[in-house]
Backbone bond lengths (Angstrom), bond angles and torsions (degrees), N, CA, C in turn:
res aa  C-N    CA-C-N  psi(-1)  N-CA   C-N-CA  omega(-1)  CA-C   N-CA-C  phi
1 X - - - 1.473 - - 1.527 109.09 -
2 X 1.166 107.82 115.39 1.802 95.37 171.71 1.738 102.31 -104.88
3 X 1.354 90.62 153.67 1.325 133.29 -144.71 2.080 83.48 -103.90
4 X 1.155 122.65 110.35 1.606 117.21 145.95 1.325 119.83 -103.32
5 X 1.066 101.75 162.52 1.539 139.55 -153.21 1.258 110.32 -98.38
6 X 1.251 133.80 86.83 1.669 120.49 171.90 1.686 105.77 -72.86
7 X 1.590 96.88 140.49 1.639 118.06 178.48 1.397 88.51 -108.37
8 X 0.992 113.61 152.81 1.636 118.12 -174.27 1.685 79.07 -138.01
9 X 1.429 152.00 139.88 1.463 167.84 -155.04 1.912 90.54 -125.60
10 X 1.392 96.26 128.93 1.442 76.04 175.02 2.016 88.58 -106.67
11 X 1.198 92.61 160.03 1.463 109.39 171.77 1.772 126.53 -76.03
12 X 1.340 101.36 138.45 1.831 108.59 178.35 1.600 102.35 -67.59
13 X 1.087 96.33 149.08 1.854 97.71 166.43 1.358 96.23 -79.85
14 X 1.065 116.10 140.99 1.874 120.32 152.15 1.431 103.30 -78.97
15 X 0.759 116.22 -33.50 1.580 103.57 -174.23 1.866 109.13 -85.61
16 X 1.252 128.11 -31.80 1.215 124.28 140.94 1.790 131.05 -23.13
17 X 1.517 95.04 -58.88 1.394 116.45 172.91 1.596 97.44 -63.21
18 X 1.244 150.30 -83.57 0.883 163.97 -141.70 1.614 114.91 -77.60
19 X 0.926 118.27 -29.38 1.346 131.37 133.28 1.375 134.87 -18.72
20 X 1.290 105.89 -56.59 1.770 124.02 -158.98 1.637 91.78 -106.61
21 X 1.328 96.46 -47.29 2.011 94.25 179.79 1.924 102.49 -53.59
22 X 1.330 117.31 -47.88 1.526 117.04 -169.11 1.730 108.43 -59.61
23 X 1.814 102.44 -42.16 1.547 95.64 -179.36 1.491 110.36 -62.13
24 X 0.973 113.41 -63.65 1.203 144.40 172.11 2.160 84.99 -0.55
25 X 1.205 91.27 -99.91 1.747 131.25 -178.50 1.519 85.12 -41.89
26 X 1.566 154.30 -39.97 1.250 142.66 -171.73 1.845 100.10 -63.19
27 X 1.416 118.83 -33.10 1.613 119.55 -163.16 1.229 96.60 -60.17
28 X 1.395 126.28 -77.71 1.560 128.56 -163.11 1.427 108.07 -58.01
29 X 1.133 130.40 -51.42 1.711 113.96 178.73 1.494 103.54 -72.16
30 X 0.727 130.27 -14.81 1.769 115.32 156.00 1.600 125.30 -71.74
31 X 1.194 117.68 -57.24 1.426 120.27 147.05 1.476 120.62 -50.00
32 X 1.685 134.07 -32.25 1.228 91.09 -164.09 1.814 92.57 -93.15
33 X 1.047 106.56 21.37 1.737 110.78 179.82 1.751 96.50 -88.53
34 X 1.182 108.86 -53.54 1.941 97.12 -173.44 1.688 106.79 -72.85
35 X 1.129 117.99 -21.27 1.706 123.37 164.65 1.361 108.79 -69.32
36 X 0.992 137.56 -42.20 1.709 137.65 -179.03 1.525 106.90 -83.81
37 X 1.096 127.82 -15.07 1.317 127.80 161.75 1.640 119.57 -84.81
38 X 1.322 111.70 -44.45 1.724 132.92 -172.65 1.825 91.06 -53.90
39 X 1.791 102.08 -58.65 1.344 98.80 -164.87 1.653 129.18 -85.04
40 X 1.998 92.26 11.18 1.854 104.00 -167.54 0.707 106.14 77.81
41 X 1.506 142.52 -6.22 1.727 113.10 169.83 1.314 126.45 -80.86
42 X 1.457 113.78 25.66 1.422 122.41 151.20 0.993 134.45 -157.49
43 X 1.446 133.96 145.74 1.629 110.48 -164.12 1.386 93.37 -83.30
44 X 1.368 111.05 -177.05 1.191 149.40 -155.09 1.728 100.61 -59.00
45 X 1.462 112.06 -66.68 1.644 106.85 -159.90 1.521 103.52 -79.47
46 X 1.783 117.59 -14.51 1.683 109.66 166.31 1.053 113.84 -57.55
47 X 1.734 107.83 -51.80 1.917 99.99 -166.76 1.405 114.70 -86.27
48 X 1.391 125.13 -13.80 1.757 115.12 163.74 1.629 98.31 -48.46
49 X 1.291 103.98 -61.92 2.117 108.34 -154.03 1.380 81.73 -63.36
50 X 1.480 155.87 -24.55 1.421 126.43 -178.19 1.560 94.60 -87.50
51 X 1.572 149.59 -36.06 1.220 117.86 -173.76 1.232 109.24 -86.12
52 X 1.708 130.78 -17.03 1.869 106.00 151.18 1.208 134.47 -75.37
53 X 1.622 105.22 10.55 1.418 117.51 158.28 1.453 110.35 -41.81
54 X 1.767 93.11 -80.61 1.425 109.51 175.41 1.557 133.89 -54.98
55 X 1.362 92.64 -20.33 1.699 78.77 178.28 1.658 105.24 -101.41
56 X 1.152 93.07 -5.38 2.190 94.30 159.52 1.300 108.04 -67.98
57 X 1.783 130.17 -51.97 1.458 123.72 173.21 1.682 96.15 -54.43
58 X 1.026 148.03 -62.17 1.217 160.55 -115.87 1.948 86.73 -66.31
59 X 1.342 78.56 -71.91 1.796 110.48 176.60 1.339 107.34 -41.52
60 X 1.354 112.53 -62.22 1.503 105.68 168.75 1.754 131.01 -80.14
61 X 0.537 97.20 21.28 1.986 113.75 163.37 1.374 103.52 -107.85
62 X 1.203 120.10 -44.76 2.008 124.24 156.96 1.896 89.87 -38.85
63 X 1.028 89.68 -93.90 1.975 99.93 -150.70 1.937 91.87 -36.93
64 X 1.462 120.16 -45.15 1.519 107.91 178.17 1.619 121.11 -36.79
65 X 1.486 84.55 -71.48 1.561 102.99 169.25 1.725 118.88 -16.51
66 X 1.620 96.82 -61.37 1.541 99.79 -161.85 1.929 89.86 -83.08
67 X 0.808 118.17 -28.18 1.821 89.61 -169.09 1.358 93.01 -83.93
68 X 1.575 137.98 -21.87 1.334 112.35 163.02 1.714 132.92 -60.49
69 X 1.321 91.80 -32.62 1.675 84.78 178.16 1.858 111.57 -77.55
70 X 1.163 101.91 -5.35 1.269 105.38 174.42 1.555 103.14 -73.42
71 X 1.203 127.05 -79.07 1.194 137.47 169.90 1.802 107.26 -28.36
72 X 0.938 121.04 -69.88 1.485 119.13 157.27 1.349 123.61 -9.73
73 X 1.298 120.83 -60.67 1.541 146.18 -145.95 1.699 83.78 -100.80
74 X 1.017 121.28 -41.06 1.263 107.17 -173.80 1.687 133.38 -109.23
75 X 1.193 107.56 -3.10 1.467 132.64 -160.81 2.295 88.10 -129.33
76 X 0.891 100.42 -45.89 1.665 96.76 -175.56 1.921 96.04 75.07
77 X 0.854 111.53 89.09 1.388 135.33 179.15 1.651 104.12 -126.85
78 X 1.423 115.86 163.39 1.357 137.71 172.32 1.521 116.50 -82.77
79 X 1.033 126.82 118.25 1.747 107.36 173.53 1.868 106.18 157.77
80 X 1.334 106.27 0.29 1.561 109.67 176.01 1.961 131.50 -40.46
81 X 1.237 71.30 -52.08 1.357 90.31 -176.80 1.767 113.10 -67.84
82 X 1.327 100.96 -60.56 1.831 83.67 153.89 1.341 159.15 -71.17
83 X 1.885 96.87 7.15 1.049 111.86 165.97 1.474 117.36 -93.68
84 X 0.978 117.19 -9.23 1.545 133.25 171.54 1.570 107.55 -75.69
85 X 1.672 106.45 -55.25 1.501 90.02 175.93 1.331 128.16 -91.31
86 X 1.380 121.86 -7.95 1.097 112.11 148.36 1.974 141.00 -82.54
87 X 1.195 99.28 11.45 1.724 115.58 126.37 0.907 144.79 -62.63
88 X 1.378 107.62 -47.82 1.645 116.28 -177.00 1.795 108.82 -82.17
89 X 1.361 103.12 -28.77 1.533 103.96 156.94 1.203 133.40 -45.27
90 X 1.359 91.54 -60.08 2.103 100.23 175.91 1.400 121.00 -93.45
91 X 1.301 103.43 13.51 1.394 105.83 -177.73 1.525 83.15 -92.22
92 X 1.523 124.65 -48.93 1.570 135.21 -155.01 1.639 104.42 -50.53
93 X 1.739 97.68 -42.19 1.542 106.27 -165.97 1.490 104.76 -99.12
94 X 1.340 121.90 -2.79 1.553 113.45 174.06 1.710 104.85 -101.44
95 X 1.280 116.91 -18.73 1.769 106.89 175.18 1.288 130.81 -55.79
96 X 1.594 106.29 -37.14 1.500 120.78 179.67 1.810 121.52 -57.08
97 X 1.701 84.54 -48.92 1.288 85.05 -176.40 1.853 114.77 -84.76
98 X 1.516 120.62 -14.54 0.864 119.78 162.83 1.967 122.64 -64.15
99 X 0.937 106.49 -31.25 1.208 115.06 -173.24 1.239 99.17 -83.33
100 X 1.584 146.81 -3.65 1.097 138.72 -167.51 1.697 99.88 -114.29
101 X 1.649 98.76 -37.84 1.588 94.31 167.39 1.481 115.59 -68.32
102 X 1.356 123.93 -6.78 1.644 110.07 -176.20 0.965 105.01 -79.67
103 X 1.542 124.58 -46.65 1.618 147.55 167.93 1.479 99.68 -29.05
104 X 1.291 115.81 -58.45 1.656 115.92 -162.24 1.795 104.97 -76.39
105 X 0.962 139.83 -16.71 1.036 159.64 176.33 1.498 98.61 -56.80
106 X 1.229 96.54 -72.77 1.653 125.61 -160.24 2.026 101.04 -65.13
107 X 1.462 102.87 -21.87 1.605 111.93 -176.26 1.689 103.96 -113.72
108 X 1.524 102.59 161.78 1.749 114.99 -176.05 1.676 109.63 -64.50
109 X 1.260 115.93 161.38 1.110 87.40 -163.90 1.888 88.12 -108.19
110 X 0.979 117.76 74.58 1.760 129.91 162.63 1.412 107.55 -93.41
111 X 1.511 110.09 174.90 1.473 135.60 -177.79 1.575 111.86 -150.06
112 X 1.856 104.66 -0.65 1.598 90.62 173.16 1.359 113.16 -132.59
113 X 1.009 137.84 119.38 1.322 134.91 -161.09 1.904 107.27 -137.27
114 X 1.515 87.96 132.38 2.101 105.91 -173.62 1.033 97.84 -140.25
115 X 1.796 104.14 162.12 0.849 123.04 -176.76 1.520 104.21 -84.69
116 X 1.660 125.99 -33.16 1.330 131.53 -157.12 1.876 95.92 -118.11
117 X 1.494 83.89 90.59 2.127 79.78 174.37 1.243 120.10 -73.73
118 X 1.779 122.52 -17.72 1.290 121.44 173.10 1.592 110.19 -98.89
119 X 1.644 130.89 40.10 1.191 104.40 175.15 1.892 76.37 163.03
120 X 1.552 119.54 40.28 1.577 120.42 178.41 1.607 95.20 -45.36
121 X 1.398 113.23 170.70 1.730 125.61 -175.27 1.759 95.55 -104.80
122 X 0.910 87.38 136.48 1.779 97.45 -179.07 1.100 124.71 -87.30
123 X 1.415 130.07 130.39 0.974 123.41 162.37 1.804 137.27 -50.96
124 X 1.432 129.28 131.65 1.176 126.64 163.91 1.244 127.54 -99.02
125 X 1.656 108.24 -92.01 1.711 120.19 175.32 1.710 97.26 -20.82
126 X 1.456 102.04 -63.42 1.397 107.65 -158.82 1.474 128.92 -59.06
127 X 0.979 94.96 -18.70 2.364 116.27 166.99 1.183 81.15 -58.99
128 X 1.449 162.10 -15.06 1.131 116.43 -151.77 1.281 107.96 -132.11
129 X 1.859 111.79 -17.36 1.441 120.39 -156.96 1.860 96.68 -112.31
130 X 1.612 122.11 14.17 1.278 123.13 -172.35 2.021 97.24 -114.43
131 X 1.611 84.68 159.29 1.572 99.60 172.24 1.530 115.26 -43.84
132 X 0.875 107.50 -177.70 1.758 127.15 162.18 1.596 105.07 -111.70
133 X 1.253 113.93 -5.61 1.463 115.88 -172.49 1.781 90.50 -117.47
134 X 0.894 132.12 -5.46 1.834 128.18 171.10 1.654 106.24 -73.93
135 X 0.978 95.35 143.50 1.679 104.39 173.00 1.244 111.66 -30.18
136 X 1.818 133.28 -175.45 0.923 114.90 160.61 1.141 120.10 -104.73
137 X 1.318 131.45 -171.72 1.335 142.72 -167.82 1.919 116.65 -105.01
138 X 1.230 105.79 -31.65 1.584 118.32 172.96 2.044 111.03 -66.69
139 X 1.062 111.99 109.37 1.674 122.32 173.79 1.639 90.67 -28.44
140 X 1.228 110.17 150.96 1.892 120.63 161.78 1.424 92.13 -88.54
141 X 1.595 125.59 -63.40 1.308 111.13 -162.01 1.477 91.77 93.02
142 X 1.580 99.00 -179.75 1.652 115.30 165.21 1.616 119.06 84.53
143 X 1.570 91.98 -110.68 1.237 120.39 179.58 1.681 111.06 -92.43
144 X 1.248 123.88 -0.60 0.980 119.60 -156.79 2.019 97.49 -119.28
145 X 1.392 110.75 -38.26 1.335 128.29 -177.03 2.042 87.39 -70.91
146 X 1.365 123.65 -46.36 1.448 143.58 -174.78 1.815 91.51 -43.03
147 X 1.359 119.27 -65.35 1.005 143.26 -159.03 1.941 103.99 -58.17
148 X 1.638 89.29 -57.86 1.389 105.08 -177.89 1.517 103.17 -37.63
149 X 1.491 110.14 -78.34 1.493 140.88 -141.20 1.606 86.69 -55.26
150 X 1.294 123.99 -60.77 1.586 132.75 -164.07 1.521 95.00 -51.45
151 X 1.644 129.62 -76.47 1.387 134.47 -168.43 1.473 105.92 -62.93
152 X 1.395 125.71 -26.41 1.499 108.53 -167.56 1.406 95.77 -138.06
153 X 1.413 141.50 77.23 1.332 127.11 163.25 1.379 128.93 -100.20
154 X 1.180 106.88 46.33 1.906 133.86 172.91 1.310 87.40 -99.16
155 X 1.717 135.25 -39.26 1.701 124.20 -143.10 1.723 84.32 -77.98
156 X 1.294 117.42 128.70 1.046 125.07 174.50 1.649 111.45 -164.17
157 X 1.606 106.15 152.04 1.637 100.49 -177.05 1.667 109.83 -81.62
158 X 1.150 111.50 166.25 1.370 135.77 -140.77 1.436 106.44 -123.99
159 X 1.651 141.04 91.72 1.373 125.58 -178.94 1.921 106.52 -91.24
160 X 1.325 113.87 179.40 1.020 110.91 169.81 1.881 97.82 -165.70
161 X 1.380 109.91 153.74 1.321 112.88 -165.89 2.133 86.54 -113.43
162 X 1.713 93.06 83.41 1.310 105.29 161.37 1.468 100.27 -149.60
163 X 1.273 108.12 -156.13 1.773 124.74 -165.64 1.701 90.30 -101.57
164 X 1.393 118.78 145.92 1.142 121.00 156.42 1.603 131.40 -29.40
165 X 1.410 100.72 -58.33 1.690 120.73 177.87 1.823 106.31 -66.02
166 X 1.564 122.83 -28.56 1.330 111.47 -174.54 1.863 119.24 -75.54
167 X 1.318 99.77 -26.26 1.629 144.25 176.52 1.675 91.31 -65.93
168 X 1.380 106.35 -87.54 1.382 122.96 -175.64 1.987 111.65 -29.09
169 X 1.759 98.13 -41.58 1.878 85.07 -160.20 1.357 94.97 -84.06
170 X 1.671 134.12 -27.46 0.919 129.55 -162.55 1.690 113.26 -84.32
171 X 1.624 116.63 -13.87 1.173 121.55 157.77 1.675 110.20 -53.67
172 X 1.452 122.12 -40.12 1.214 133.00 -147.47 1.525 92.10 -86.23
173 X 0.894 115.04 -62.47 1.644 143.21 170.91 2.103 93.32 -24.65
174 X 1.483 94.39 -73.37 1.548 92.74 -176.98 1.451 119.28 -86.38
175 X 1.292 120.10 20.03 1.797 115.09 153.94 1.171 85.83 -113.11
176 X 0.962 160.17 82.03 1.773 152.05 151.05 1.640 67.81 -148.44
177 X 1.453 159.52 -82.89 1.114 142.36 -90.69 1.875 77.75 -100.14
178 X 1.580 98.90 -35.86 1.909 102.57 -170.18 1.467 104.37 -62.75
179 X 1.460 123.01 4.19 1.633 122.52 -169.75 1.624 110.12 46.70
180 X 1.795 114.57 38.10 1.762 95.20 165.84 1.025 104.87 -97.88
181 X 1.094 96.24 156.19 2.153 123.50 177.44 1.672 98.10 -79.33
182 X 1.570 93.26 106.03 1.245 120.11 -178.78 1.461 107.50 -70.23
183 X 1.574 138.81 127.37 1.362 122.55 177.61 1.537 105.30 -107.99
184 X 1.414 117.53 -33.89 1.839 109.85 167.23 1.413 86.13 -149.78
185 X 1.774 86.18 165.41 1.538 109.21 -176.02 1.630 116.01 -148.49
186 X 1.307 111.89 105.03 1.123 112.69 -161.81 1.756 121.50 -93.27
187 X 1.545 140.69 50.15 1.134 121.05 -134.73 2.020 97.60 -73.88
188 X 1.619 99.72 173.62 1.209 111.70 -172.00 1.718 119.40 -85.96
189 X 1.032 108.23 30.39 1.545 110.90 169.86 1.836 105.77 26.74
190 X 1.493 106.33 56.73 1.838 93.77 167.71 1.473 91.81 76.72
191 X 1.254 158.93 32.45 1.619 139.49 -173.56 1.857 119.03 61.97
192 X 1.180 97.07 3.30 1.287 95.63 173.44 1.653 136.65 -46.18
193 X 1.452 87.46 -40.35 1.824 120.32 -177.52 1.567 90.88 -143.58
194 X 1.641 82.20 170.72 1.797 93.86 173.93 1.590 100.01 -86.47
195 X 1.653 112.67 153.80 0.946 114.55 168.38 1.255 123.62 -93.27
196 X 1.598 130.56 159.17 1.827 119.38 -162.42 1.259 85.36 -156.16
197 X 2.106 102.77 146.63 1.365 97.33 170.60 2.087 74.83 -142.95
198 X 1.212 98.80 139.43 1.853 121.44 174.33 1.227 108.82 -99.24
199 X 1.404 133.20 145.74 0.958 131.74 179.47 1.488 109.10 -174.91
200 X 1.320 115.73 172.16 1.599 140.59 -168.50 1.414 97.62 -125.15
201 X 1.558 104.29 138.02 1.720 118.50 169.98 1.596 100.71 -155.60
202 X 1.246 97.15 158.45 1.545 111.83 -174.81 1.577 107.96 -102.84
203 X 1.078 132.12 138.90 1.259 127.45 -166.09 1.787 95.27 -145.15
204 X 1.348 102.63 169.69 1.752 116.80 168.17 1.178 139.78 -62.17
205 X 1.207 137.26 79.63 1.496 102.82 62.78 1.179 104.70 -157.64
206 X 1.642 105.52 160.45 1.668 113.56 -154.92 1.914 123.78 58.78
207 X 1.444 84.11 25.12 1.601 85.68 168.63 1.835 109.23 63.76
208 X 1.261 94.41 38.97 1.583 86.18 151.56 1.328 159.07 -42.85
209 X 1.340 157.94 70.46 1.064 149.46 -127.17 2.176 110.21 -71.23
210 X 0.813 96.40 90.03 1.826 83.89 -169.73 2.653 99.56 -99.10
211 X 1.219 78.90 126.43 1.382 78.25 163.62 1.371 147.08 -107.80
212 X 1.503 123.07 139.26 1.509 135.08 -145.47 1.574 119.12 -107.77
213 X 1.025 113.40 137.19 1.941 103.84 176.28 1.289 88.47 -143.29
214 X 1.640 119.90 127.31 0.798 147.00 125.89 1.744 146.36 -47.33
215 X 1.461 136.50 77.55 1.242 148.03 -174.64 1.201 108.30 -85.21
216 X 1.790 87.87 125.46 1.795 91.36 173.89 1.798 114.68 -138.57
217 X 1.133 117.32 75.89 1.532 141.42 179.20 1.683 117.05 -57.06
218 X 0.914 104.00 145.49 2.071 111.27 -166.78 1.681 76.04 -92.87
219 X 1.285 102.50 171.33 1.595 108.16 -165.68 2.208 80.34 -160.37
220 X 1.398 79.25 154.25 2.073 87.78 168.19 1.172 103.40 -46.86
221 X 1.692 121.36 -66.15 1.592 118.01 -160.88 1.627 101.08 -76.93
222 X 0.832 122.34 -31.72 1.749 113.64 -153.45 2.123 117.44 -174.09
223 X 0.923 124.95 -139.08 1.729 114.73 153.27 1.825 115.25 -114.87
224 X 1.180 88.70 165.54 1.686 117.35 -170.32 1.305 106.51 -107.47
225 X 1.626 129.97 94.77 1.393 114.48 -172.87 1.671 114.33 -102.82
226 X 1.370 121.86 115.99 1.637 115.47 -162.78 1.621 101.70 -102.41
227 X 1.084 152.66 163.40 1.113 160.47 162.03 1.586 123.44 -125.21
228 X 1.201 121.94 153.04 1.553 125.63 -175.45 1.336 127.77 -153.22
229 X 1.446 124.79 106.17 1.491 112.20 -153.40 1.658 96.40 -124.40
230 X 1.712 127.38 146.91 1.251 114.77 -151.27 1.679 74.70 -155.37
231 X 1.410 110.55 137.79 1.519 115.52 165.33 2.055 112.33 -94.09
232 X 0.996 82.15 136.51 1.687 83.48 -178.74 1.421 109.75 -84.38
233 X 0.620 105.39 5.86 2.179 95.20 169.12 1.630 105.26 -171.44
234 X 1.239 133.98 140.78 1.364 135.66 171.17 1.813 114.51 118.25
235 X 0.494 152.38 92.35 1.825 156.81 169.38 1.744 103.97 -11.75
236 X 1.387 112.89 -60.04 1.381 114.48 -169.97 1.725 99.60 -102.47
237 X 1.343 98.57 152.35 1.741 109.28 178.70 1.352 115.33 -109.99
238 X 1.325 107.21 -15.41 1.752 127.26 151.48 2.131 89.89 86.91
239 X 1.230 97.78 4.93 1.664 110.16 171.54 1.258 111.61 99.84
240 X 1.217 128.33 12.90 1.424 141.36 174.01 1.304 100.68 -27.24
241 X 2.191 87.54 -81.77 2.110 99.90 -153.82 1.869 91.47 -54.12
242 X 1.555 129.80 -33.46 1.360 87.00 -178.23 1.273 133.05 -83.17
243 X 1.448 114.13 2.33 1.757 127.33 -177.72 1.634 83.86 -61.68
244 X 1.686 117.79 -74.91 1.140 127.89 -162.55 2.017 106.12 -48.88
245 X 0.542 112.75 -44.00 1.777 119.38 -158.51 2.201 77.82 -75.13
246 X 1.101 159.03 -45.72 0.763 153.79 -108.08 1.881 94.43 -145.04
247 X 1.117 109.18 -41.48 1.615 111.00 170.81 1.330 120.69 -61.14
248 X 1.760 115.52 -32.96 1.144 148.99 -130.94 1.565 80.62 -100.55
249 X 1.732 115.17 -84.30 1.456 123.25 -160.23 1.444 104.46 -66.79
250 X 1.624 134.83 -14.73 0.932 125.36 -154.74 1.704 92.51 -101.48
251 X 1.401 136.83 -19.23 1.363 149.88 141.26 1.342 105.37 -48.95
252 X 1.260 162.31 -36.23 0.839 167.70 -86.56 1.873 107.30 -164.31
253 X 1.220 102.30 -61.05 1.588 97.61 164.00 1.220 122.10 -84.50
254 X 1.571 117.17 -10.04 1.508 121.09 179.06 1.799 94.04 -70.46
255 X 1.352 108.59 -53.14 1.856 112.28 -165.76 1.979 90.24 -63.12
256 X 1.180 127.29 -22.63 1.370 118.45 -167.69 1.842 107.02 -100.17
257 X 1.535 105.93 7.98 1.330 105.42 -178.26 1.293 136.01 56.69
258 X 1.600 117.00 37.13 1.550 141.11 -163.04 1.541 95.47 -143.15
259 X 1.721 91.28 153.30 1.065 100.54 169.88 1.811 122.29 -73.37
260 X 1.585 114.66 147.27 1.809 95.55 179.15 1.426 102.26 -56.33
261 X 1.679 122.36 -45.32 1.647 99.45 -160.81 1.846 100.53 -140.80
């Protein structure tokens, strides 16, 4: 008598499958949203809505994930292993930005930050080379300088007992070293005028473009160096312009052999 063998096939989850395909497919429209922004090929409110594109799939390859392993765990189905990596997928691409919203939470929610709240340095070149849809360019003042002072009261101006122009090249010296795209540069002819250097920097997150002016004023004893850092699109700066405004002067008195404060 021979004896057969029942194979019983166990079944794939679809939702396992479907799972890992969504994370999967969340990477590139998330990336190609901070790449189409990095390189200008999109303004600002296209490529946000394409990288919460992706981190909406992201999110939802999460919720797949978990009702598949549920189903899994309870039904004994095939599909573990891609429910694992399609976790670790969207977990990969949802941490960053979660961890950046806790940060912003935890900070004011501004985008312009100076060293000089009664008399910030103004922008020029740069009035001219930004959207009509970028923040604006005029200080709020108020509630907003209120905001500053409480979360950041290190941002402060910077003297030094040198010549305008010695101040001035070594500013120049250390945004050329930061690689920003300088838009004008005004040096101080001897204290004649104030000296100014404009510029573009990328800041957090997804490479924001936030813009910078540099003030550099003759003073009785020596120069007065003010700084001003402004994000071009977004409400919160997640503390960027003051990382930058604060990395900047504190390089700055180290190369000038002073203490920052």
């Amino acid at each position: 008598m021979i004896r057969r063998r029942l194979y019983i096939e166990e079944r794939m989850s679809q939702l396992a499958v479907w799972s890992l395909r969504t994370a999967v497919f969340a990477i590139p429209v998330t990336v190609l949203g901070v790449a189409l922004y990095w390189t200008e090929t999109l303004d600002f409110e296209a490529a946000i809505r394409t990288v919460l594109a992706g981190l909406g799939l992201s999110a939802l390859a999460l919720l797949l994930a978990l009702a598949a392993f549920i189903v899994i765990w309870n039904v004994g189905l095939k599909g573990l292993g891609r429910v694992i990596g399609a976790a670790v997928l969207a977990a990969f691409m949802l941490a960053p930005p979660a961890a950046i919203a806790a940060l912003g939470l935890r900070l004011p929610a501004i985008h312009d930050v100076t060293t000089d709240v009664e008399d910030p340095p103004t922008f020029r070149a740069l009035g001219f080379a930004r959207s009509r849809a970028a923040n604006p360019l005029d200080y709020a003042g108020g509630e907003v300088t209120r905001q500053q002072q409480d979360a950041y009261p290190g941002i402060k101006p910077i003297e030094f007992d040198a010549t305008p122009d010695e101040i001035y090249n070594s500013l120049v010296s250390l945004v050329t070293r930061r690689k920003w795209h300088v838009i004008g540069a005004t040096p101080p002819r001897g204290g004649l005028r104030e000296g100014r250097i404009e510029a573009v920097a990328r800041g957090l997150p997804f490479g924001l473009r936030e813009d910078i002016v540099i003030r550099v004023r003759p003073t009785e004893s020596g120069v007065r160096v003010d700084m001003r850092s402004v994000s071009r699109h977004g409400e919160r700066d997640f503390g960027s312009n003051a990382r930058r405004i604060d990395s900047l002067l504190a390089d700055l008195a180290e190369e000038r052999g002073r203490p920052r404060r």
